[in-house]
DRENLOSE-518282 format. One record per residue (C-alpha): chain; residue in one letter; x, y, z negated. Coordinates in nm, 2 decimals, decimal comma, always signed. Layout:
BEGIN
<node><chain>A</chain><res>A</res><c1>X</c1><c2>Y</c2><c3>Z</c3></node>
...
***
This chain:
BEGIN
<node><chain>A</chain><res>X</res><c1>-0,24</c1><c2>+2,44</c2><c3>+3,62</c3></node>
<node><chain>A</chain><res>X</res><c1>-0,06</c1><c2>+2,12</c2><c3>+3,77</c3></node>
<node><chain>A</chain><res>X</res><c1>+0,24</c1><c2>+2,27</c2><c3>+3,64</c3></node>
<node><chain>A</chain><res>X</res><c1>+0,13</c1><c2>+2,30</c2><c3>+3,30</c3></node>
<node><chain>A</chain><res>X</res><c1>+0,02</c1><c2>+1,94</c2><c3>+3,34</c3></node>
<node><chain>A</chain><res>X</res><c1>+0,35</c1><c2>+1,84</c2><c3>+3,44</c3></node>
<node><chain>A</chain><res>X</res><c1>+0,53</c1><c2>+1,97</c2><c3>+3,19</c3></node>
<node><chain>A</chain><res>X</res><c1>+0,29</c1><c2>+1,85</c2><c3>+2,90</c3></node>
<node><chain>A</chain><res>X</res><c1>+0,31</c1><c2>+1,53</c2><c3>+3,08</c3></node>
<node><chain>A</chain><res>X</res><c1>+0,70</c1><c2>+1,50</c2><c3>+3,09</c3></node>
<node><chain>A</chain><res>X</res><c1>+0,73</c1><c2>+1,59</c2><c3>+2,72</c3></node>
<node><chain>A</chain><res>X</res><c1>+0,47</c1><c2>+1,33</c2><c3>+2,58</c3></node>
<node><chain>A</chain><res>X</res><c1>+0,72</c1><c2>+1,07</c2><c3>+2,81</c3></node>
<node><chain>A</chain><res>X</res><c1>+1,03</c1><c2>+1,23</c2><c3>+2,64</c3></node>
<node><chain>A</chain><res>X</res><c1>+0,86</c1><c2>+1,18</c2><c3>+2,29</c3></node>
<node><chain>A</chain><res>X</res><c1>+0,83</c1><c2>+0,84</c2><c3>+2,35</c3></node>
<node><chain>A</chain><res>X</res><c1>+1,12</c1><c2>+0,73</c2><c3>+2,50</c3></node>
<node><chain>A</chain><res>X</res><c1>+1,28</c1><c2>+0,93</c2><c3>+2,21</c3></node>
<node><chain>A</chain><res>X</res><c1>+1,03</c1><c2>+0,73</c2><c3>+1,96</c3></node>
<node><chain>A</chain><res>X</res><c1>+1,20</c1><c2>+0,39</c2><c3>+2,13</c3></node>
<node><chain>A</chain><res>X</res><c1>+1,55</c1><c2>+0,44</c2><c3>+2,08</c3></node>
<node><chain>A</chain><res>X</res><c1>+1,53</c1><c2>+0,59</c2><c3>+1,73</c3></node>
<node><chain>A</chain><res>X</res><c1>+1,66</c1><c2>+0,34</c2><c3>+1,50</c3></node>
<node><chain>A</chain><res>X</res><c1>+1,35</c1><c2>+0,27</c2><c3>+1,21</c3></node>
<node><chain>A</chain><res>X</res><c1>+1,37</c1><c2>+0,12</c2><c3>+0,89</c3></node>
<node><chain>A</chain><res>X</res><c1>+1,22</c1><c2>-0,23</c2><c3>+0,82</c3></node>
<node><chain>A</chain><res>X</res><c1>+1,14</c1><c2>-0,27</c2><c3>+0,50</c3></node>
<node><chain>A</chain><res>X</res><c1>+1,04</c1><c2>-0,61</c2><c3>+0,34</c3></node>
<node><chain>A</chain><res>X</res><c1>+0,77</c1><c2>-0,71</c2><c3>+0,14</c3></node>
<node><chain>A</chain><res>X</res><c1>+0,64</c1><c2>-1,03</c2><c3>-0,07</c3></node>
<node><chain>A</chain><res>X</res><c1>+0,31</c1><c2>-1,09</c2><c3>-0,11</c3></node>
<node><chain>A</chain><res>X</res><c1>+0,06</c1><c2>-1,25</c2><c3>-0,37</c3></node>
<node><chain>A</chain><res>X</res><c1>-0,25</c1><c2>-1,43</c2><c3>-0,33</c3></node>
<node><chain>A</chain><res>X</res><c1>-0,54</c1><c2>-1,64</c2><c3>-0,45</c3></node>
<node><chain>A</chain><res>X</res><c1>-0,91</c1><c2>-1,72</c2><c3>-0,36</c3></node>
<node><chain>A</chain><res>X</res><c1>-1,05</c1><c2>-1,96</c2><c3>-0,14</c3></node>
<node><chain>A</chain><res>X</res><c1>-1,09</c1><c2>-2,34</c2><c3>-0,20</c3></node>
<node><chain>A</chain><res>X</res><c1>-0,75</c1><c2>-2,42</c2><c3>-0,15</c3></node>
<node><chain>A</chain><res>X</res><c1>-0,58</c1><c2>-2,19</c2><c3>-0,35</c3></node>
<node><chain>A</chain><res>X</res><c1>-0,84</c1><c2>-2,07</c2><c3>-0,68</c3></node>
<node><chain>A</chain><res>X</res><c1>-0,83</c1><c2>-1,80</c2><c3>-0,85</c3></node>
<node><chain>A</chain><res>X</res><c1>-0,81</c1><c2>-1,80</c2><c3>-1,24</c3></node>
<node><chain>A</chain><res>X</res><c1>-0,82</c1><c2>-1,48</c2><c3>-1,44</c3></node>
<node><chain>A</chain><res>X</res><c1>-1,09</c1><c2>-1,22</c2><c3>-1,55</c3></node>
<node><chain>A</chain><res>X</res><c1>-1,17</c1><c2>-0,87</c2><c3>-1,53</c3></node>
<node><chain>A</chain><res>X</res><c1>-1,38</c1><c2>-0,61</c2><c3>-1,77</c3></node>
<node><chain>A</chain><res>X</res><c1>-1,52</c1><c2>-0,29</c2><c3>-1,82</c3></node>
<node><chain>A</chain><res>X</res><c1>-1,35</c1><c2>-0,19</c2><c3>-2,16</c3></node>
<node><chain>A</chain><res>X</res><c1>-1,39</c1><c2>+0,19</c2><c3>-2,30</c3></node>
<node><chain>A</chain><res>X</res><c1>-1,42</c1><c2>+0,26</c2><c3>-1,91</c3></node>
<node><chain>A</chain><res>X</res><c1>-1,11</c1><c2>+0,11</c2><c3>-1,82</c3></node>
<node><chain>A</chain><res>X</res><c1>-1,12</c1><c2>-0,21</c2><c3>-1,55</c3></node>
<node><chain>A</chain><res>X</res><c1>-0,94</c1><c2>-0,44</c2><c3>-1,79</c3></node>
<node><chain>A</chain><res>X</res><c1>-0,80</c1><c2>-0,79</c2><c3>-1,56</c3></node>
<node><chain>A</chain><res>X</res><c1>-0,55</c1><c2>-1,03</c2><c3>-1,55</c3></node>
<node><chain>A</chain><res>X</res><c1>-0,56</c1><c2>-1,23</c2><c3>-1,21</c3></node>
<node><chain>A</chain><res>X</res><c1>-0,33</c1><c2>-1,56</c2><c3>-1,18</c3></node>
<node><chain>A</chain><res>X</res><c1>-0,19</c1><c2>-1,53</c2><c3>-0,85</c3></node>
<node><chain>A</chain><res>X</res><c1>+0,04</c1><c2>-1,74</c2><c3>-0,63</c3></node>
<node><chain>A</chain><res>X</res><c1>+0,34</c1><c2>-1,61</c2><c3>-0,43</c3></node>
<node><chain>A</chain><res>X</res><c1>+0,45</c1><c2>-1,63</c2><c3>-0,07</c3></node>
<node><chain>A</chain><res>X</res><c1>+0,79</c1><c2>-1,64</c2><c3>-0,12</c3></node>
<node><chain>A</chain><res>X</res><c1>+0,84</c1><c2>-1,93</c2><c3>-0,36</c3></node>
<node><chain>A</chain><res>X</res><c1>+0,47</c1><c2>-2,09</c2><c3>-0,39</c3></node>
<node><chain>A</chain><res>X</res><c1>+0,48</c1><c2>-2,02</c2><c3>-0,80</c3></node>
<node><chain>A</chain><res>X</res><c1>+0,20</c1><c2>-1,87</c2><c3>-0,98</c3></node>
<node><chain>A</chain><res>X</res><c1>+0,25</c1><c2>-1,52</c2><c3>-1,18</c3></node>
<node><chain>A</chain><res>X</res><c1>-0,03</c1><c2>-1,30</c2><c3>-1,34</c3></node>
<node><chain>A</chain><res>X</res><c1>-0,11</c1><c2>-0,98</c2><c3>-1,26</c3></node>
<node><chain>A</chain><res>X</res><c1>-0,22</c1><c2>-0,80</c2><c3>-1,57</c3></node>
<node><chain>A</chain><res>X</res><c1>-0,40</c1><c2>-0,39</c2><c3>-1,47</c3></node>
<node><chain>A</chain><res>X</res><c1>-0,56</c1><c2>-0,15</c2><c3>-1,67</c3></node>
<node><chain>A</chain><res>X</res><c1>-0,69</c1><c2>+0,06</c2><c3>-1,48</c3></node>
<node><chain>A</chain><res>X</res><c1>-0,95</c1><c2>+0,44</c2><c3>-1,60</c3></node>
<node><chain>A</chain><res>X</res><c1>-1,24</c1><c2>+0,35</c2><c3>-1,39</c3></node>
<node><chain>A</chain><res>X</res><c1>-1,32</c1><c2>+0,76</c2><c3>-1,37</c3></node>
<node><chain>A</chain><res>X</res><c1>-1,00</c1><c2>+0,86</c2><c3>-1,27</c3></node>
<node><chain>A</chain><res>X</res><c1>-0,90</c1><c2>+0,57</c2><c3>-1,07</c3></node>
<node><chain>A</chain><res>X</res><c1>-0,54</c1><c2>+0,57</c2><c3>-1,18</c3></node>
<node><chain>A</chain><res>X</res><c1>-0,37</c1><c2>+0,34</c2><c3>-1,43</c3></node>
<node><chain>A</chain><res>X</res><c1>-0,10</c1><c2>+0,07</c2><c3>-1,44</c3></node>
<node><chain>A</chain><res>X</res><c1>+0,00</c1><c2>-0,28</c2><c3>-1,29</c3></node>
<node><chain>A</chain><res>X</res><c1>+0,25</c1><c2>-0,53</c2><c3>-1,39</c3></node>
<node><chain>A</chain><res>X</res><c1>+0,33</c1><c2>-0,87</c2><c3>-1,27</c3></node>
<node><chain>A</chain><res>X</res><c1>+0,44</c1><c2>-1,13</c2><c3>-1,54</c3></node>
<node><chain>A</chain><res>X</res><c1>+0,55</c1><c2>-1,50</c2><c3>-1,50</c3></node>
<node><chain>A</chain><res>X</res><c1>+0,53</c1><c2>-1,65</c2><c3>-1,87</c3></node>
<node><chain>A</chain><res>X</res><c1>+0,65</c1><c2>-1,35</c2><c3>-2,09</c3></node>
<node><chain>A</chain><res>X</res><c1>+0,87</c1><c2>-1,22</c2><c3>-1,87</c3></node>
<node><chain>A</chain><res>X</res><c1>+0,79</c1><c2>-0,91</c2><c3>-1,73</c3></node>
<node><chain>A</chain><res>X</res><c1>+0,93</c1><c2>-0,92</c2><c3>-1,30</c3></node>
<node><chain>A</chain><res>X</res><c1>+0,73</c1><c2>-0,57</c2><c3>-1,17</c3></node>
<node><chain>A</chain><res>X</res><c1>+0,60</c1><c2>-0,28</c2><c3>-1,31</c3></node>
<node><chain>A</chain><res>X</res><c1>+0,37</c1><c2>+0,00</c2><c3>-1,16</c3></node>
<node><chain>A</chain><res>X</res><c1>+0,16</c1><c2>+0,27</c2><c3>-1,19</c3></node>
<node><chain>A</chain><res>X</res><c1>-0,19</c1><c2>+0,29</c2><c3>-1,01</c3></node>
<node><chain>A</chain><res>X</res><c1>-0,18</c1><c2>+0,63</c2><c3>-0,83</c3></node>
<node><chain>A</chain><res>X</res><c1>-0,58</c1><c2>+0,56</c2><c3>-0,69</c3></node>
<node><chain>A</chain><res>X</res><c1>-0,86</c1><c2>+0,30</c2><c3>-0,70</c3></node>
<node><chain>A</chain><res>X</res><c1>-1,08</c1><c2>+0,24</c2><c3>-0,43</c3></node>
<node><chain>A</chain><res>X</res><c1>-1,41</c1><c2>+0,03</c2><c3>-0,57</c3></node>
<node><chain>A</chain><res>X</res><c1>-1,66</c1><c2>-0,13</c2><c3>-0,30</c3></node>
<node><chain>A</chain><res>X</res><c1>-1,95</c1><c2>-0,28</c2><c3>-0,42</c3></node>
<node><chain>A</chain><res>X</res><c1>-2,17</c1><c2>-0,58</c2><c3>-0,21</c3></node>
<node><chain>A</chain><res>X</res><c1>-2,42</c1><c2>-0,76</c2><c3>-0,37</c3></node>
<node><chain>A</chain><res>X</res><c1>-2,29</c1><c2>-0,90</c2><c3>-0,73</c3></node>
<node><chain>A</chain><res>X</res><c1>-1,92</c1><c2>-0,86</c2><c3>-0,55</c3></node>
<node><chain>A</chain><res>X</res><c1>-1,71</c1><c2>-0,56</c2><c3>-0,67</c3></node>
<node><chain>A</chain><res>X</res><c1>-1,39</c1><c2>-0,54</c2><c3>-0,44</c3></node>
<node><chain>A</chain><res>X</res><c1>-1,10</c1><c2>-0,29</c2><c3>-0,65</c3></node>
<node><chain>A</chain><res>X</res><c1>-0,82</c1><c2>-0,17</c2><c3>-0,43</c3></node>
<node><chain>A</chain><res>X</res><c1>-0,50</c1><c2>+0,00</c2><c3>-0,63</c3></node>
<node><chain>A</chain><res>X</res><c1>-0,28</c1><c2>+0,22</c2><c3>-0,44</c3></node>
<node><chain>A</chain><res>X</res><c1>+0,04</c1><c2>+0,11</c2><c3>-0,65</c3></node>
<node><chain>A</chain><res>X</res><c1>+0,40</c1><c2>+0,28</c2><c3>-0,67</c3></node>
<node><chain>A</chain><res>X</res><c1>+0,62</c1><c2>+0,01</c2><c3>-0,83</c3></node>
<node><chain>A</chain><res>X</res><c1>+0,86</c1><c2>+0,17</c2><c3>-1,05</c3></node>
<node><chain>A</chain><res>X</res><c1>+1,04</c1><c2>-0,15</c2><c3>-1,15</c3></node>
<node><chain>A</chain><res>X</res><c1>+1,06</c1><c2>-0,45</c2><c3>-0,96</c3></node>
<node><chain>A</chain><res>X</res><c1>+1,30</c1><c2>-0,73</c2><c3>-1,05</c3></node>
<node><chain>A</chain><res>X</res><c1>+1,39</c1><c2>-1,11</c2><c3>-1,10</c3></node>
<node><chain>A</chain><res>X</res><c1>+1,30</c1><c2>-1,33</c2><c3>-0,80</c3></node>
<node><chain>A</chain><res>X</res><c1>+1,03</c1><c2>-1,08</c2><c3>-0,71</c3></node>
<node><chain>A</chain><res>X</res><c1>+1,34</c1><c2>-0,81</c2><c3>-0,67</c3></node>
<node><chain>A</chain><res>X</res><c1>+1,56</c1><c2>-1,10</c2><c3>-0,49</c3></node>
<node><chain>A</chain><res>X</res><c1>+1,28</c1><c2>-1,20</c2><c3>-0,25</c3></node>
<node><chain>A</chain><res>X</res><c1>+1,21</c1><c2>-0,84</c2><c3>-0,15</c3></node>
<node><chain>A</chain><res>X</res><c1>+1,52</c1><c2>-0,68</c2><c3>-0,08</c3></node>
<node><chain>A</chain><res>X</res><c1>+1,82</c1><c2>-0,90</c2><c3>-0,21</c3></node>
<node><chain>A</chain><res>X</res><c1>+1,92</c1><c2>-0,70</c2><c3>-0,48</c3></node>
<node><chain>A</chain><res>X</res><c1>+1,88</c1><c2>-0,77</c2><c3>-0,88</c3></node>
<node><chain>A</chain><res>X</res><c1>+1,63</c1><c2>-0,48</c2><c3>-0,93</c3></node>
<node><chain>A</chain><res>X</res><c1>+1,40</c1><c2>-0,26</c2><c3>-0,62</c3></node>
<node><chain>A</chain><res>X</res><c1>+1,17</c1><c2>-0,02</c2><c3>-0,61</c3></node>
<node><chain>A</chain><res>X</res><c1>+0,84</c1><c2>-0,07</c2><c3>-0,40</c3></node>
<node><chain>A</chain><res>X</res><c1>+0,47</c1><c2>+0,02</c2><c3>-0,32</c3></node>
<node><chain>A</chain><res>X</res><c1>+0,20</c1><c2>-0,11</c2><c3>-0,16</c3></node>
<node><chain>A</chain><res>X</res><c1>-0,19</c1><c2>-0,19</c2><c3>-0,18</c3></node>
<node><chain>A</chain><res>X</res><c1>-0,34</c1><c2>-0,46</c2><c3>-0,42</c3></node>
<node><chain>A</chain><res>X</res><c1>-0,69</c1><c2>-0,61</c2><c3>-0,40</c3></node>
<node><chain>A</chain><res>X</res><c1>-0,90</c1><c2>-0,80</c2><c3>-0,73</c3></node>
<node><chain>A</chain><res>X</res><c1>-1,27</c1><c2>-0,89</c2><c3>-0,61</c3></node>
<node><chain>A</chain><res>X</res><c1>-1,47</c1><c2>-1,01</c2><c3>-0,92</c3></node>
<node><chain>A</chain><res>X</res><c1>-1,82</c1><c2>-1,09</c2><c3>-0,92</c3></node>
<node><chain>A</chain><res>X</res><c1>-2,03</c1><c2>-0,85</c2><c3>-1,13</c3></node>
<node><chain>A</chain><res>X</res><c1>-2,30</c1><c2>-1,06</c2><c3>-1,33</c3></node>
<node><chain>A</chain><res>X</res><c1>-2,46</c1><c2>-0,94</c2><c3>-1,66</c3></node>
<node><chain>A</chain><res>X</res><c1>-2,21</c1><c2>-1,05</c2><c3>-1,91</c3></node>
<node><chain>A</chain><res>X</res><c1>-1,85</c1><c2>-0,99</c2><c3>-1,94</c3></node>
<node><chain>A</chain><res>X</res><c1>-1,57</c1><c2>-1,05</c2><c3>-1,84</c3></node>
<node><chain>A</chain><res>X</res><c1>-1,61</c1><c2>-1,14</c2><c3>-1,49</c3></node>
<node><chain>A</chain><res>X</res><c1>-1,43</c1><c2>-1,40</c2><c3>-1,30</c3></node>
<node><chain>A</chain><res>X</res><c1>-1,24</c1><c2>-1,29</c2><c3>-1,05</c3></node>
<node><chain>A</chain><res>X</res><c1>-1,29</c1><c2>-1,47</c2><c3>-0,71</c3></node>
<node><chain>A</chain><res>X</res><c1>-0,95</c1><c2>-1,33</c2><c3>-0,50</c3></node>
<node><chain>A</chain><res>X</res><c1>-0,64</c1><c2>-1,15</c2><c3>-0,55</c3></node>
<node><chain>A</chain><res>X</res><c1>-0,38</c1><c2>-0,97</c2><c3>-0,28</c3></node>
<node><chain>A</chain><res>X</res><c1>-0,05</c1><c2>-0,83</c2><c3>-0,42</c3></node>
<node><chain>A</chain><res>X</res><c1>+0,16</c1><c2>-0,66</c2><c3>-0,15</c3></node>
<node><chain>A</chain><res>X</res><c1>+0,50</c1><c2>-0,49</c2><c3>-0,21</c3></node>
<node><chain>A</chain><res>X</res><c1>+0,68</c1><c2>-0,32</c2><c3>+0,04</c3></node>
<node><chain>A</chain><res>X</res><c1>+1,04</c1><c2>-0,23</c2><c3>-0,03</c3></node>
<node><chain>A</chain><res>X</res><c1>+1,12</c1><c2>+0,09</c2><c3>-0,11</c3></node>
<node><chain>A</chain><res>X</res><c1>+0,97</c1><c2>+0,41</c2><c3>-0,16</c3></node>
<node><chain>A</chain><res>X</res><c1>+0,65</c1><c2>+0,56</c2><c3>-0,02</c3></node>
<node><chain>A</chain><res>X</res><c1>+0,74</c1><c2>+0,68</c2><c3>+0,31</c3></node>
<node><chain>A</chain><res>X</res><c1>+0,72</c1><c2>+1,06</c2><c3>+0,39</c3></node>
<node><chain>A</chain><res>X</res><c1>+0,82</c1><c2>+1,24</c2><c3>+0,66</c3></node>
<node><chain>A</chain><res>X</res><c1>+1,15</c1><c2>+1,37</c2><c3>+0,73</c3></node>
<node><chain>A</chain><res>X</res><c1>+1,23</c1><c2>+1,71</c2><c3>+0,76</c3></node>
<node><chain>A</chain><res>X</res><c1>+1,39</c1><c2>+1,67</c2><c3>+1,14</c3></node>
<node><chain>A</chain><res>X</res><c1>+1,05</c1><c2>+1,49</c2><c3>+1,23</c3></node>
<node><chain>A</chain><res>X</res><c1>+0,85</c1><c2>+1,80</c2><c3>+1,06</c3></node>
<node><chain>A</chain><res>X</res><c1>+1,07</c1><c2>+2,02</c2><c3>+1,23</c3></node>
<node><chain>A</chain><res>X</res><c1>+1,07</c1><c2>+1,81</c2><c3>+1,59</c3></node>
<node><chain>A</chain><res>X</res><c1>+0,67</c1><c2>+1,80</c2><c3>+1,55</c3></node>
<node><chain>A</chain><res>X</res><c1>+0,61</c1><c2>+2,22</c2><c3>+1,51</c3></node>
<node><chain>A</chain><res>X</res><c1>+0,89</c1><c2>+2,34</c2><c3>+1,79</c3></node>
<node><chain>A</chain><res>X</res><c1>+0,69</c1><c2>+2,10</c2><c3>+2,01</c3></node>
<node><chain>A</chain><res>X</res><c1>+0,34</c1><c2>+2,21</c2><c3>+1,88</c3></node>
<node><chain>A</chain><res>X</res><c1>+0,49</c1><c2>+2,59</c2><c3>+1,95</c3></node>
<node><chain>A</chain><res>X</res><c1>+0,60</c1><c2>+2,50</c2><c3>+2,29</c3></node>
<node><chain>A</chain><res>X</res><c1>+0,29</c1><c2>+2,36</c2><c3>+2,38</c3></node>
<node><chain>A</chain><res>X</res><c1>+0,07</c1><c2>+2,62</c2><c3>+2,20</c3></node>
<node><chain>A</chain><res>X</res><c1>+0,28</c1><c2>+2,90</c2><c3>+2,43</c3></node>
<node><chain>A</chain><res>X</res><c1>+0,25</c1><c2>+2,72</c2><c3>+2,78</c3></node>
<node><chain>A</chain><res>X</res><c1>-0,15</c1><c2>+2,72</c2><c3>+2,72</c3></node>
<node><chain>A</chain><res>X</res><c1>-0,14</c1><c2>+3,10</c2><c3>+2,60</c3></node>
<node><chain>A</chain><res>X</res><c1>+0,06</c1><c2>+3,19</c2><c3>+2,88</c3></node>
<node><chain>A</chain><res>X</res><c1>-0,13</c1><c2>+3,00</c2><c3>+3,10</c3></node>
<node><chain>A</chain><res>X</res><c1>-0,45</c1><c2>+3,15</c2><c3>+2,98</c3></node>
<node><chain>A</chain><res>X</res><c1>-0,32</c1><c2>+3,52</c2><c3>+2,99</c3></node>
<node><chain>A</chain><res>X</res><c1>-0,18</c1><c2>+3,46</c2><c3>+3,33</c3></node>
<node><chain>A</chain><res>X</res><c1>-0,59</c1><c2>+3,39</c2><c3>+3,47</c3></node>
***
């Protein structure tokens, strides 16, 4: 049994040492916000033929400007799309894959799971250099929910991460199930041995 223990022992060690020295990708991100009393919100949202209808002016991180965030958004299916505008100029695109809604009070908070399929302009400069990216990331509209529409909405958060969404790689895959068989045949062995 102390054997087994050693062993299981030295291998989560190896995994991490190996998790150390492996080189990992660092990808950037710009962000948009608004809400508070130093930094207001403007923009509304609706309920229109069961879409969540909104357009949120929100103020960047990287360059202080303000841009609007127009969504439309099915409010059964949760998916939809996202774009981010300054005057008429369109600077990110992207499509909704989920919405999450949380309801407190009058407060509705909607967070968009958001692939950005075109990203470009400053937005593309700020995030990874380059004249046009690809990105995803996680934005956040709270509105309060009084009788009459449209709502005002109290707080945005934009985030973009460079790149695409992450999945595993096939070596990781691949590292992860030859250790989960080594480990599953030490414990039968062990067991069959009693």
């Amino acid at each position: 049994m102390l054997r087994i223990l050693l062993k299981v022992g030295v291998a989560i060690v190896s995994l991490l040492v190996v998790s150390v020295f492996v080189p990992r990708a660092d990808a950037n991100s710009v962000d948009f916000a608004c809400g508070g009393l130093a930094n207001l919100c403007l923009g509304t949202v609706s309920l229109t033929h069961g879409d969540y209808v909104g357009s949120v002016v929100s103020e960047s991180s990287f360059d202080g400007l303000s841009y609007a965030v127009d969504f439309d958004v099915a409010k059964a299916t949760g998916m939809g799309i996202i774009s981010i505008l300054s005057g008429s100029e369109l600077l990110a695109n992207g499509s909704v894959q989920n919405t999450t809604p949380v309801v407190y009070g009058d407060d509705v908070a909607l967070t968009f799971n958001v692939n950005w399929t075109s990203v470009t302009g400053v937005i593309a400069m700020a995030l990874d250099g380059t004249p046009s990216a690809l990105g995803y990331g996680l934005t956040t509209v709270e509105f309060i929910d009084p009788a009459s529409q449209p709502w005002p909405s109290m707080s945005a958060d934009v985030h973009i991460i460079s790149g695409l969404v992450p999945t595993p790689e096939l070596s990781t895959l691949l590292l992860l199930g030859t250790g989960l068989l080594g480990l599953g045949a030490a414990c039968r062995r062990s067991i069959l041995g009693r």
